[in-house]
Residue frames relative to the residue before (quaternion, step in Angstrom):
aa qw qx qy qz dx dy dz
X 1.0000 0.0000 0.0000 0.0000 0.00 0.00 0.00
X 0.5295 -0.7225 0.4067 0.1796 3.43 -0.95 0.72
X 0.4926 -0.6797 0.3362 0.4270 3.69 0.05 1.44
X 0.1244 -0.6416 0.7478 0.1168 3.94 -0.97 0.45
X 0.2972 -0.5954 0.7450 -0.0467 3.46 -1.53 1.74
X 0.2422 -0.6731 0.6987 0.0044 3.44 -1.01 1.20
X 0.0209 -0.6231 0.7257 0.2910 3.71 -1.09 -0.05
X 0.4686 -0.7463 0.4523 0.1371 2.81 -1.91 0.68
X 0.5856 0.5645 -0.3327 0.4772 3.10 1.64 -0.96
X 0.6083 -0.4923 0.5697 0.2510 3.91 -1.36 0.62
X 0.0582 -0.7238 0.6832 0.0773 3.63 -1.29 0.09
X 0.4425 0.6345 -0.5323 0.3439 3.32 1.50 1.01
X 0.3794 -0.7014 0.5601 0.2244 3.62 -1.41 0.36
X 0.1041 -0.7504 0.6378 0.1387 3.65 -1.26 0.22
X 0.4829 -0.6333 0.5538 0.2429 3.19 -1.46 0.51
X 0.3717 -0.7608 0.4547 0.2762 3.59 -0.59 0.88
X 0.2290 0.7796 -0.5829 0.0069 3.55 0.55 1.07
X 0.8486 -0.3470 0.1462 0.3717 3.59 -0.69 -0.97
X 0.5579 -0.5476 0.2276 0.5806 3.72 -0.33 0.11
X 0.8296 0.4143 -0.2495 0.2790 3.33 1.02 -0.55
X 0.4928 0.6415 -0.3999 0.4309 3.36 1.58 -0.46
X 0.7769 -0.2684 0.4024 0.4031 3.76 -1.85 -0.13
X 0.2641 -0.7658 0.5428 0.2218 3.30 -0.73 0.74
X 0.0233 0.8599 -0.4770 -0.1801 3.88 -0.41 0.99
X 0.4046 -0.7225 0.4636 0.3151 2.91 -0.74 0.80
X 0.3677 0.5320 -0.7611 0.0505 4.44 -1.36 0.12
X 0.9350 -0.1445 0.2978 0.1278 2.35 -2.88 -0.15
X 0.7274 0.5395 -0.3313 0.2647 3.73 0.47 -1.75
X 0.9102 0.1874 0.0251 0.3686 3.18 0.77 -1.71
X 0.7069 0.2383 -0.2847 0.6020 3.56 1.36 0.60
X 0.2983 0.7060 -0.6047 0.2166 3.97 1.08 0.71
X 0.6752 -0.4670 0.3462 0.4540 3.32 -1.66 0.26
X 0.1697 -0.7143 0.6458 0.2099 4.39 -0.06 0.51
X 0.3980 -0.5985 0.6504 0.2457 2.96 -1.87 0.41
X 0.7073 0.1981 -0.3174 0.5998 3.57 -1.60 0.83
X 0.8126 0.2757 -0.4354 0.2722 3.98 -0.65 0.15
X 0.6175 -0.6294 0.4609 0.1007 3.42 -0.95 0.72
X 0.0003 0.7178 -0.6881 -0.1067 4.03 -0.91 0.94
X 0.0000 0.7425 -0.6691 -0.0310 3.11 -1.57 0.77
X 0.1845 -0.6940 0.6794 -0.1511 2.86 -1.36 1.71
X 0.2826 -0.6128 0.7189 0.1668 3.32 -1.96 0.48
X 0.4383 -0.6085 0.6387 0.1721 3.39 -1.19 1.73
X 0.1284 0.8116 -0.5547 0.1309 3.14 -1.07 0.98
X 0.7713 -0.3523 0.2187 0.4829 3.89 -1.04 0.84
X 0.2411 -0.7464 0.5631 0.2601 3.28 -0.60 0.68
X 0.1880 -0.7272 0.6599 0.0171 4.05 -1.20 1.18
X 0.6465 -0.4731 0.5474 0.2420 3.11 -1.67 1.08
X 0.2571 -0.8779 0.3950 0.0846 3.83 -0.06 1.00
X 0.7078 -0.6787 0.1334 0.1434 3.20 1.28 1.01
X 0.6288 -0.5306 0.2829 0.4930 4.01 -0.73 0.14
X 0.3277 -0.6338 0.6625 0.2282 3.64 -1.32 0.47
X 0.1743 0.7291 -0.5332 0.3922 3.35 -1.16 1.00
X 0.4007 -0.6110 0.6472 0.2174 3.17 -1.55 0.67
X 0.8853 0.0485 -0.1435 0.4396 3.76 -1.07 1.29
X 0.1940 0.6992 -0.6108 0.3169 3.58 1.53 0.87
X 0.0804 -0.6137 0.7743 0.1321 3.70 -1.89 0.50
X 0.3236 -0.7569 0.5677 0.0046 2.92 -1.15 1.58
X 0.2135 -0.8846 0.3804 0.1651 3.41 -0.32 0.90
X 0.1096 0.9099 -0.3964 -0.0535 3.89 0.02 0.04
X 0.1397 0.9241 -0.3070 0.1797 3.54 1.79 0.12
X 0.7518 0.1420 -0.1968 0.6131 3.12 1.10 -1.19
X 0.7097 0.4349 -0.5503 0.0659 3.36 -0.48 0.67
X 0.6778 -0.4994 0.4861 0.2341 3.34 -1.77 0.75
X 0.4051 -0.6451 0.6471 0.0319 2.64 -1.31 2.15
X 0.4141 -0.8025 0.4280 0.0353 3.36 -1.50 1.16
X 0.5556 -0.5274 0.2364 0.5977 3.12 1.95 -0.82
X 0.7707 -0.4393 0.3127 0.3394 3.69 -1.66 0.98
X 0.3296 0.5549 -0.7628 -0.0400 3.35 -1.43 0.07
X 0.4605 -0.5587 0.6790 0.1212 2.95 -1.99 0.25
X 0.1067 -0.6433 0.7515 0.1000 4.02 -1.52 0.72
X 0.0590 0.6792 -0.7301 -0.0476 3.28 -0.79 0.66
X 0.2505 -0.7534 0.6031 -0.0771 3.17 -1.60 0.58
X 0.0425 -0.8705 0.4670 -0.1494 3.16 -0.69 1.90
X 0.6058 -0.5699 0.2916 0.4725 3.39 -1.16 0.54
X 0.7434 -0.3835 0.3512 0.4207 4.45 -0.81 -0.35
X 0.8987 0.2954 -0.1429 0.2910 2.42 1.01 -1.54
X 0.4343 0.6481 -0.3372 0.5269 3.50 2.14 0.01
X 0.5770 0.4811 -0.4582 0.4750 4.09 1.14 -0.31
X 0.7392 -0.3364 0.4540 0.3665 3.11 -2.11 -0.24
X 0.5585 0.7236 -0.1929 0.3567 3.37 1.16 -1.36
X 0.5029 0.6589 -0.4912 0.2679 3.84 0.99 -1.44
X 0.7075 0.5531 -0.3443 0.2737 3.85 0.39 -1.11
X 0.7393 0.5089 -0.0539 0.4376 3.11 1.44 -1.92
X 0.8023 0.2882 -0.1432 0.5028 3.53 1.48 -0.63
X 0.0719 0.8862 -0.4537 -0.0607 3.72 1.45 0.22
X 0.6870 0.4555 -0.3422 0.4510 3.82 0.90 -0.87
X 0.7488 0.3046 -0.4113 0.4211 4.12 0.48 0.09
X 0.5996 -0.4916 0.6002 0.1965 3.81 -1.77 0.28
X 0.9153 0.2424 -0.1070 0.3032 3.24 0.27 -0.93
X 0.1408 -0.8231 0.5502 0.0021 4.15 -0.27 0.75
X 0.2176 -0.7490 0.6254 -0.0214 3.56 -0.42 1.45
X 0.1345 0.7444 -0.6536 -0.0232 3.75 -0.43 0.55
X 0.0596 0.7677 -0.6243 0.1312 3.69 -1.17 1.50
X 0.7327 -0.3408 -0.1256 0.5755 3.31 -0.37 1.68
X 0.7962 -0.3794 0.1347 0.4517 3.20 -0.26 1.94
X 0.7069 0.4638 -0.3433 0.4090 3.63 0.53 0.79
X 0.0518 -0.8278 0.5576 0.0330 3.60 0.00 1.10
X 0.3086 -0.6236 0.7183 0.0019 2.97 -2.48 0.94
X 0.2768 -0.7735 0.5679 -0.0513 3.38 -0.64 1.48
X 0.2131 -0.7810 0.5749 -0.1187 3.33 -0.92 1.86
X 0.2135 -0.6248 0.6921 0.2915 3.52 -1.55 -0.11
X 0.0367 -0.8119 0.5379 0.2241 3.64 -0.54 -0.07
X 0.1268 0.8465 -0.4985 -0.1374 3.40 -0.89 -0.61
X 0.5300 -0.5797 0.1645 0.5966 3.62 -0.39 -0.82
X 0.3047 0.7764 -0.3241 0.4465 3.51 1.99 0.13
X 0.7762 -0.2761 0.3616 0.4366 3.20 0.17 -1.28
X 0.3094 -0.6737 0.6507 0.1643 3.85 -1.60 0.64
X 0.1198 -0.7077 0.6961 -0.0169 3.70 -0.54 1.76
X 0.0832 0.6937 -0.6403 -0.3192 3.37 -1.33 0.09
X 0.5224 -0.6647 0.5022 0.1818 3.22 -1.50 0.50
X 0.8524 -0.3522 0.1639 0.3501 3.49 1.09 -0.68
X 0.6088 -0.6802 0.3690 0.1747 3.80 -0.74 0.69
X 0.2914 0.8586 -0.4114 0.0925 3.73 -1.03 0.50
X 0.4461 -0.8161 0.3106 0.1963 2.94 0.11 1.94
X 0.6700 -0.6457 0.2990 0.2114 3.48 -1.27 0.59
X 0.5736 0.2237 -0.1091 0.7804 2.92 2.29 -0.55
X 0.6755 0.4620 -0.3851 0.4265 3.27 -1.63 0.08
X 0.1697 -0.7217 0.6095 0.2807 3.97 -1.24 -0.07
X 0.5627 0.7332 -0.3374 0.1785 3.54 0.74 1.39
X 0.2087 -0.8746 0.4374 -0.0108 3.22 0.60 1.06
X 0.1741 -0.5921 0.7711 0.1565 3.42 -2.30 0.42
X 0.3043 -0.5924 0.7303 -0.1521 3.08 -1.16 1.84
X 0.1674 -0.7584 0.6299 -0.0082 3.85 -0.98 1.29
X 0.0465 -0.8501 0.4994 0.1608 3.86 -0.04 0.57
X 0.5820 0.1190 -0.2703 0.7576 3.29 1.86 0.57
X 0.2447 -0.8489 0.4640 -0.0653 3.03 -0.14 1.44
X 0.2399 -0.8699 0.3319 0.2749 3.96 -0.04 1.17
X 0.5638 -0.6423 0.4360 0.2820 3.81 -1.19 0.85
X 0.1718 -0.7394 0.6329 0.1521 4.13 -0.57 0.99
X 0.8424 0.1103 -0.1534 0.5046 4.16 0.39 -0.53
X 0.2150 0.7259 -0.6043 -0.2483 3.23 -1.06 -0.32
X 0.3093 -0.7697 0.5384 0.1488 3.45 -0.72 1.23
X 0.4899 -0.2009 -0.8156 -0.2333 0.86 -2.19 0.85
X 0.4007 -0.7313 0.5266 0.1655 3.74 -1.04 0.45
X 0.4708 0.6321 -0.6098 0.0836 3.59 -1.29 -0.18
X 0.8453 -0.3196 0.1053 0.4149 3.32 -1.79 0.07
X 0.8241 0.3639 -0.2717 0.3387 3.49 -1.15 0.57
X 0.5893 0.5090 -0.3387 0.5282 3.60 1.71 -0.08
X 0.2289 -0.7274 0.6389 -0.1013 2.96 -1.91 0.61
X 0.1564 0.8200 -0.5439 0.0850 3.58 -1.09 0.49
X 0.2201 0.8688 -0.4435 0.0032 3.19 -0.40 0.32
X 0.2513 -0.7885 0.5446 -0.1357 3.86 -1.22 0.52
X 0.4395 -0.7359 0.5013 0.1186 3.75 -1.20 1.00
X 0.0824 -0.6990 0.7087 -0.0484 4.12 -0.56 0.30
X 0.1348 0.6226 -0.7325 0.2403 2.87 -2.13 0.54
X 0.0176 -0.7626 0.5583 -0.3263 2.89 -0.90 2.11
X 0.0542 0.9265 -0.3097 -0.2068 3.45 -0.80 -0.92
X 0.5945 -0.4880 0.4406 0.4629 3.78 -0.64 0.76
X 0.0762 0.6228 -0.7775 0.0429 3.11 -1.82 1.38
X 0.3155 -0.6058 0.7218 0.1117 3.26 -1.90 0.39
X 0.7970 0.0843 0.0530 0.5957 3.24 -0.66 0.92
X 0.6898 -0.2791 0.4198 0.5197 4.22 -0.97 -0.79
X 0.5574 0.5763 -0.3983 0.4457 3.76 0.77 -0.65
X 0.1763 -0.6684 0.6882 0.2204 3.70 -1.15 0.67
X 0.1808 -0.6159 0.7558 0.1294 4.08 -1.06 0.66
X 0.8404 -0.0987 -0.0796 0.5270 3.49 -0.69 0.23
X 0.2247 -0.6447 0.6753 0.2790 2.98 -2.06 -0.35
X 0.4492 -0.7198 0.5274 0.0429 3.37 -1.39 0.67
X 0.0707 0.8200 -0.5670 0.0341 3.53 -0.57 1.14
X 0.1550 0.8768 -0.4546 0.0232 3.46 -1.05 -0.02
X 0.2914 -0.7001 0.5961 0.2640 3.80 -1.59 -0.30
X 0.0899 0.7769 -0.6105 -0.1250 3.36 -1.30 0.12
X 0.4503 -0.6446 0.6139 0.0694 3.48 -1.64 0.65
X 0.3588 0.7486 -0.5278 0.1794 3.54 -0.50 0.66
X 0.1359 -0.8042 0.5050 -0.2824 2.62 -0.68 2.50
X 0.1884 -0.7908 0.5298 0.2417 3.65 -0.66 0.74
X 0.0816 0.8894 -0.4498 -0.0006 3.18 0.43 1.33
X 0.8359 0.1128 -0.2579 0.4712 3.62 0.38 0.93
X 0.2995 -0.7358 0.6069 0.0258 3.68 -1.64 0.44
X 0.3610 0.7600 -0.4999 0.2053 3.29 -0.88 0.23
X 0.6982 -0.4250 0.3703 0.4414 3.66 -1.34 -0.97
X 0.0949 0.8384 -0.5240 -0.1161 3.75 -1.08 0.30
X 0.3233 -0.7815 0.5324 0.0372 2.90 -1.34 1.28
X 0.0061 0.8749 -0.4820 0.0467 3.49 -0.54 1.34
X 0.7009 -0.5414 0.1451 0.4410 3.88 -0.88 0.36
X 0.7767 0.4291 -0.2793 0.3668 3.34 -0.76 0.39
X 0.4942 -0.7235 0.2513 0.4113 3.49 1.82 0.15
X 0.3802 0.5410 -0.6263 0.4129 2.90 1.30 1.48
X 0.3939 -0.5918 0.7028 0.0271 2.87 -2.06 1.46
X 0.1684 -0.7074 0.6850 -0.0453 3.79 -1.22 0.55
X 0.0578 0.9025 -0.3777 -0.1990 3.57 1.39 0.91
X 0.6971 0.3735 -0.1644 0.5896 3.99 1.35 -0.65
X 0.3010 0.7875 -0.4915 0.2186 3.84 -0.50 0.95
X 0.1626 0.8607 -0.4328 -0.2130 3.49 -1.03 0.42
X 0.3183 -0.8252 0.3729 0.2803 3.15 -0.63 0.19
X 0.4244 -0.6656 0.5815 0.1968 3.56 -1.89 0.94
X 0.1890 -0.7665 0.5809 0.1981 3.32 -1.31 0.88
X 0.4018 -0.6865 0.5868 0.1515 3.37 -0.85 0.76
X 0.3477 0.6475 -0.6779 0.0179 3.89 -1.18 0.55
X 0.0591 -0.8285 0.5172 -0.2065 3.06 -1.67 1.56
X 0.2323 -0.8727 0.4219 -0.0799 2.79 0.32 1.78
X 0.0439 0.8298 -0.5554 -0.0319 3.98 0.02 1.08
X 0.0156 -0.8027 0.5955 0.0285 3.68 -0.60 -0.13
X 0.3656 -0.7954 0.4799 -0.0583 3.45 -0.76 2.17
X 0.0131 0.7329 -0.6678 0.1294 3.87 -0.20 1.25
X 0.2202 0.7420 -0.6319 -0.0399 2.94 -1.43 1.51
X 0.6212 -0.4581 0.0846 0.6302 3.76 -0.07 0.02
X 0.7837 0.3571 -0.2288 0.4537 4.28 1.40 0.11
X 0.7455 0.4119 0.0562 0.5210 2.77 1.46 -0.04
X 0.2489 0.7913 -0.5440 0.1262 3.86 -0.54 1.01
X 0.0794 -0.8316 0.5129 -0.1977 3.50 -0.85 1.29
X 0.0516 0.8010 -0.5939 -0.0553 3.62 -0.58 0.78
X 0.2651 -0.6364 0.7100 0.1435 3.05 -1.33 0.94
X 0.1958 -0.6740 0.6990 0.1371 3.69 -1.80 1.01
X 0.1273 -0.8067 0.5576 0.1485 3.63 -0.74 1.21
X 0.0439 -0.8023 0.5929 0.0538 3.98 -0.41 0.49
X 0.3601 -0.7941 0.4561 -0.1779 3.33 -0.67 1.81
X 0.3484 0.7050 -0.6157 0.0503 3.67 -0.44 0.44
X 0.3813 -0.6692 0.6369 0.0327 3.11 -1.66 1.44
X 0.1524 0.6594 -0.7181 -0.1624 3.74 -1.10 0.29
X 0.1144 0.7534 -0.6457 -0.0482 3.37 -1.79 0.95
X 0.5817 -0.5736 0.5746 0.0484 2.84 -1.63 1.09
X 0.4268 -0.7619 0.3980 0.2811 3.87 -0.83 0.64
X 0.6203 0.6271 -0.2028 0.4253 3.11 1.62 -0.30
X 0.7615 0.2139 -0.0330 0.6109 3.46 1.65 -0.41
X 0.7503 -0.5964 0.2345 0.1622 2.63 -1.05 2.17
X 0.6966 0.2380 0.0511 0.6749 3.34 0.91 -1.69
X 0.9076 -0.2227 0.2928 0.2021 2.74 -2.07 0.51
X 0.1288 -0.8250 0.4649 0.2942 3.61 -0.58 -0.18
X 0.7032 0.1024 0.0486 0.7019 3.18 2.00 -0.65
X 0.2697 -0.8210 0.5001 0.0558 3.54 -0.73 1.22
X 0.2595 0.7992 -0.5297 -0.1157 3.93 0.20 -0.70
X 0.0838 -0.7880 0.6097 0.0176 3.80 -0.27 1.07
X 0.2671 0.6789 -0.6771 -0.0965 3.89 -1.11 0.17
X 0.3421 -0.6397 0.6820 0.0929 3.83 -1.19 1.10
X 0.2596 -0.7067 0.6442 -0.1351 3.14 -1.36 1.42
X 0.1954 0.7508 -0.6269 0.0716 3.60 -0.56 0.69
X 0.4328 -0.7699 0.4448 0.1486 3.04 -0.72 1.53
X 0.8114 0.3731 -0.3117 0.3243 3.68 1.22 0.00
X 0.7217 0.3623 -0.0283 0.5891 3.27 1.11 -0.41
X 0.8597 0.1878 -0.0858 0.4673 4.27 -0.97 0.72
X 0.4231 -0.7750 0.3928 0.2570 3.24 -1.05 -1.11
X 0.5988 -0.6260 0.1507 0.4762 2.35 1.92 0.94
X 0.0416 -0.7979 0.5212 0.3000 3.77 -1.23 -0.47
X 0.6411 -0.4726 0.5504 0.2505 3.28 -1.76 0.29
X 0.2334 0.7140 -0.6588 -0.0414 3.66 -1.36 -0.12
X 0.0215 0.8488 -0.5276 0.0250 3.40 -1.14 0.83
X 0.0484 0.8091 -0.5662 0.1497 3.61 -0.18 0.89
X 0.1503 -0.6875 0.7068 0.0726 3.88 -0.99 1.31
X 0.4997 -0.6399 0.4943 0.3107 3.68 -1.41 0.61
X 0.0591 -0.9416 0.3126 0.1106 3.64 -0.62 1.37
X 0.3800 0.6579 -0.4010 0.5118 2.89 1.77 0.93
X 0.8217 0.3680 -0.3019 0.3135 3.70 0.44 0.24
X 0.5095 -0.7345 0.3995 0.2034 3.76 0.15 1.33
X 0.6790 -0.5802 0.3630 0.2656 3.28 -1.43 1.10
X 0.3486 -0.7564 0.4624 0.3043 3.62 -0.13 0.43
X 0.6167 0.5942 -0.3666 0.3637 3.54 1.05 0.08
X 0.4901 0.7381 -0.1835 0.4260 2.64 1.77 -0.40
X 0.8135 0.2576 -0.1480 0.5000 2.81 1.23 -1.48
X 0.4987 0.5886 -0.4973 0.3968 3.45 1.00 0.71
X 0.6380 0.5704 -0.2388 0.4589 3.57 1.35 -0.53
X 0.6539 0.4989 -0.2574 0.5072 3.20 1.21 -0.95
X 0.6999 0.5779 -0.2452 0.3407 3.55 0.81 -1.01
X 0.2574 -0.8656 0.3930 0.1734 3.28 -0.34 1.40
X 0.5905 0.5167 -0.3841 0.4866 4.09 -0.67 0.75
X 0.3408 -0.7179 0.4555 0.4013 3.04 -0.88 -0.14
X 0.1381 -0.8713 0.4703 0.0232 3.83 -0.80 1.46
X 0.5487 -0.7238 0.4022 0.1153 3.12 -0.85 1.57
X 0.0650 -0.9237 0.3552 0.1278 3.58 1.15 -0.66
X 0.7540 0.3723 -0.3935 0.3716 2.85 1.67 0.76
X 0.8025 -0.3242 0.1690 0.4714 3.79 -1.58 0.35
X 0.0020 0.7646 -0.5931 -0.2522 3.24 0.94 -1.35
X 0.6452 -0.4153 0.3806 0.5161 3.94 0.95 0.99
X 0.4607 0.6343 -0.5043 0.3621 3.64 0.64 0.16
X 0.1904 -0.7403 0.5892 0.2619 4.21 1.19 -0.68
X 0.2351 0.7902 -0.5607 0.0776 4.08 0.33 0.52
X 0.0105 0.8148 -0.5754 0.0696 3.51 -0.29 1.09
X 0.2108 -0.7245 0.6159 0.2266 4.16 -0.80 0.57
X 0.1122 0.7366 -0.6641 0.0618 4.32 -0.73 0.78
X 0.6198 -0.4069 -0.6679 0.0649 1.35 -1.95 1.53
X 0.1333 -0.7978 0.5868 -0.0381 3.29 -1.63 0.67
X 0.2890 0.0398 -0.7652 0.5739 2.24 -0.40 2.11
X 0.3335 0.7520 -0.5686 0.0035 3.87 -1.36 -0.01
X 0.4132 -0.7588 0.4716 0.1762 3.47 -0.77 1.08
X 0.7952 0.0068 -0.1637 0.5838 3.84 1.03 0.17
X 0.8482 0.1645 -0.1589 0.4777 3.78 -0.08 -0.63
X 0.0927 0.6954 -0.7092 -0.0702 3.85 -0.93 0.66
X 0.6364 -0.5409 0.5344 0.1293 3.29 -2.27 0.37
X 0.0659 -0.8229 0.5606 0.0641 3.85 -0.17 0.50
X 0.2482 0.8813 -0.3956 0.0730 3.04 0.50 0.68
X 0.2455 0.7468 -0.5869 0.1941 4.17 -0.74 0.96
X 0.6080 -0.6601 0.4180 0.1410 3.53 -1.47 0.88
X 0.1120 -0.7268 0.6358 0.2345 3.90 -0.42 0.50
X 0.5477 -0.6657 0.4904 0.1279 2.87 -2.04 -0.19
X 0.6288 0.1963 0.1137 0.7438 2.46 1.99 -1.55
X 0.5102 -0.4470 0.4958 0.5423 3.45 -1.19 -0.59
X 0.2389 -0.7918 0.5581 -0.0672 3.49 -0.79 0.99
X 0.4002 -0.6280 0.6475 0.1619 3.86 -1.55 0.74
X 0.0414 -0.8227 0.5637 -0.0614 3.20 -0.09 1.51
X 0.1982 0.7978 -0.5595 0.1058 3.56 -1.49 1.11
X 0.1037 -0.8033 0.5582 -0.1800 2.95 -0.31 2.17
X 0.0258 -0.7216 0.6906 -0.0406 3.40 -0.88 1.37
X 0.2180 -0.7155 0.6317 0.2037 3.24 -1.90 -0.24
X 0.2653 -0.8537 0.4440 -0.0610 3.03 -0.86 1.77
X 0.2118 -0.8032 0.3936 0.3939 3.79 -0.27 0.22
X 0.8271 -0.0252 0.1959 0.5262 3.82 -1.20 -0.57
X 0.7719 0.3135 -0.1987 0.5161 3.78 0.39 -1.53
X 0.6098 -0.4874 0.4854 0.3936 3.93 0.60 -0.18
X 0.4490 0.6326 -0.5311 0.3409 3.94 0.97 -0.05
X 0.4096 -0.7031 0.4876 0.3165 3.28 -1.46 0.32
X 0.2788 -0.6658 0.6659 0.1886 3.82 -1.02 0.70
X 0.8265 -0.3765 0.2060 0.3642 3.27 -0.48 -0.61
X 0.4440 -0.6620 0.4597 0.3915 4.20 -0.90 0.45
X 0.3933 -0.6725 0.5906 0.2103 3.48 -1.41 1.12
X 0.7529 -0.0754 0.1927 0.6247 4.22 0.81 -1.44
X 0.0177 -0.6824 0.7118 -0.1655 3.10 -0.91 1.01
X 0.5254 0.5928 -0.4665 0.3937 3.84 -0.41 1.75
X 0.2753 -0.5024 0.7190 0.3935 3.42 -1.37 -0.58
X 0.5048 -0.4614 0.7168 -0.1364 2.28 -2.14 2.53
X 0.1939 -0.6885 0.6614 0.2256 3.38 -1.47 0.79
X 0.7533 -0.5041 0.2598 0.3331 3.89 -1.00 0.48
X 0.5390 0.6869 -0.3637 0.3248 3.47 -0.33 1.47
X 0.5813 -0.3606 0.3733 0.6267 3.29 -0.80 -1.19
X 0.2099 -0.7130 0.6684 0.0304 3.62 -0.97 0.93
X 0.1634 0.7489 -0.6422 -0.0008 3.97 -0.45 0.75
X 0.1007 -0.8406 0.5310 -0.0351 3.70 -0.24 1.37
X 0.3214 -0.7283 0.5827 0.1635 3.89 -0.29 1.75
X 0.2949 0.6109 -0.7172 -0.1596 3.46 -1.81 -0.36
X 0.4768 -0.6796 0.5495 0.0942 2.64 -1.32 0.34
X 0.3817 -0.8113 0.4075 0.1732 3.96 -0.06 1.67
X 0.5025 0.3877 -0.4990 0.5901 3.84 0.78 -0.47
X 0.8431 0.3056 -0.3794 0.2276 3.63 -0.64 -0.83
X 0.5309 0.6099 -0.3943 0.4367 3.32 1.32 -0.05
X 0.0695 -0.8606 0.2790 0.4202 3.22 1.28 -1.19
X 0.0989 -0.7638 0.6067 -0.1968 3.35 0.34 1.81
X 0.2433 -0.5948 0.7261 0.2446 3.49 -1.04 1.05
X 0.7403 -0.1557 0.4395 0.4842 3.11 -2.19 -0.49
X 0.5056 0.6896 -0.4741 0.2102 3.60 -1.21 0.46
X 0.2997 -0.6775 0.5287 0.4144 3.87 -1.09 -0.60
X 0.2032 -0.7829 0.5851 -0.0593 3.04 -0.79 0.86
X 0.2021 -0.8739 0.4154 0.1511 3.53 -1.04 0.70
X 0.1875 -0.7554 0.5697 0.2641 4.23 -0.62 0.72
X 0.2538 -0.5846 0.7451 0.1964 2.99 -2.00 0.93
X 0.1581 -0.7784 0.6073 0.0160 2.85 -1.26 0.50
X 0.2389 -0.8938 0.3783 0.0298 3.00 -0.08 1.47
X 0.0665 0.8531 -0.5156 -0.0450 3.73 -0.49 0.46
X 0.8053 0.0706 0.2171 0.5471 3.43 -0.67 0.51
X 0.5639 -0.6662 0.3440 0.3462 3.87 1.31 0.49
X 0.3042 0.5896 -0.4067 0.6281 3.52 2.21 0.55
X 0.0312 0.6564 -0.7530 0.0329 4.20 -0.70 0.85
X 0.0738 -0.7848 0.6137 -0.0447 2.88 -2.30 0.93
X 0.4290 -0.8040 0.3549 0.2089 3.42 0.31 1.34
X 0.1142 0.8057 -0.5812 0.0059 3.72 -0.39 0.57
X 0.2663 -0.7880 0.4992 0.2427 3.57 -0.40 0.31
X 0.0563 0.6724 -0.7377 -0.0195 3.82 -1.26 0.29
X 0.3948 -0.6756 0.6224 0.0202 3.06 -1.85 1.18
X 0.1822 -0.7718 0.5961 0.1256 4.04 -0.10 0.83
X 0.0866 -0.7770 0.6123 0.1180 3.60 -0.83 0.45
């Protein structure tokens, strides 16, 4: 049977609302970005628990396995630019990349392509992973069909269905006493099914995503592939280890912090970002505005605006070298009217 490459990293978005409100899930602030980098610790793979409103998912005791990294490029900077002209986005995950369209509509991929070898999967109905907006209790689903080639030659074709439901919400507990206190998660099912002229096999892939509104990516992945002819399939599991318990950062944060929008829509893009990000959120009125940047322990780093905003859209640039932000996550208050909201951003 021919090795099957899962990716692990999500290509859902979230809306940076508060820790406590509904996590939604679109395109603006948590799509796949070109040039920035997820990092995760591979880790035991766990039975991924009850679906449900206010489920806590425990994971505490399991044993991390070791580092990898998703990085994520534009089409046209991969190997791929020739073979995949209609998508934007290139996921590469242990030297194997997956090739998206994105937009604010939806995340299609089109197809796969191993890091070695010149064989690829090319979808000519290519299957849909989000439409946004997203959050707990939705659902959608749809059929595709494509097929492995070698060289120009197609060897099989590929057909299928998938399901993809956010079918619960709640708390999550991950290793190292990080907490994620507001999250939900998306289940993935994906039925594929391999016809060549000796030979026909389906493989069932079953996906769960947890995400958090504060982080770009995923926070927890659990992936296990099922083929109904051949092995026993495999497992993969991978939690996101670049983004810090949020209890943490309520404890650490000095003042007292409201953490919510207050109808204000405050979102931080692009996030991840190695020099310039977007503050971006809506008055009502004219409004005292104070925006700092804090690190992990609640210390201050450095002030972003400090004034009175006239009523509107407010979209406030800075720039991380001049601020001097190392590599790291870091957190914005956002002050309003002496009302603060806590938004995290990750510098790379």
């Amino acid at each position: 049977m021919k090795k099957y490459i899962l990716p692990l990293v999500a290509v859902l978005v979230c809306l940076s609302l508060n820790l406590g409100a509904q996590v939604v899930l679109t395109y603006n602030t948590q799509g796949l970005l070109p040039d920035t980098k997820n990092f995760m610790k591979l880790m035991e793979y766990a039975e991924p628990g009850n679906g449900g409103a206010n489920v806590v998912w425990d994971f505490t005791t399991i044993k991390d396995k070791a580092d990898f990294t998703g990085s994520i490029y534009s089409t046209a900077e991969s190997s791929g630019a020739a073979i995949f002209p209609e998508t934007n986005t290139a996921l590469e995950e242990f030297g194997n990349y997956f090739f998206f369209t994105g937009d604010n509509d939806s995340i299609v991929q089109y197809g796969y392509m191993p890091g070695k070898g010149s064989s690829y999967i090319k979808y000519d109905k290519p299957f849909v992973k989000m439409i946004y907006p997203f959050t707990y209790g939705n659902s959608f689903s749809g059929d595709f069909f494509g097929a492995t080639y070698a060289g120009n030659s197609a060897i099989n074709t590929i057909q299928g269905q998938y399901n993809v439901t956010a079918d619960a919400q709640g708390k999550l507990l991950l290793p190292n006493g990080v907490v994620h206190p507001n999250v939900i998660r998306v289940k993935e099912d994906k039925i594929s099914t391999y016809q060549s002229k000796n030979n026909s096999y389906t493989v069932e892939d079953i996906t769960y995503r947890w995400y958090a509104s504060y982080s770009r990516y995923p926070v927890l992945v659990l992936i296990k592939s099922s083929p109904t002819a051949c092995g026993n399939g495999i497992t993969l599991a991978a939690y996101n280890s670049n983004v810090p318990s949020q209890n943490s950062v309520s404890s650490a944060s000095s003042g007292s912090i409201n953490n919510l929008d207050n109808g204000n829509n405050i979102s931080i893009f692009p996030n991840p970002t190695d020099k310039l990000a977007t503050i971006s959120f809506v008055l009502s009125e004219k409004s005292n505005i104070d925006i700092k940047i804090v690190d992990a322990k609640g210390r201050f780093v450095n002030q972003v605006a400090l004034g009175v905003y006239p009523a509107g859209e407010q979209n406030i640039t800075f720039n991380a070298n001049e601020l001097m932000l190392e590599h790291g996550v870091y957190f914005v208050k956002v002050g309003i009217n002496g009302n603060e909201s806590v938004k995290s951003i990750e510098i790379q």
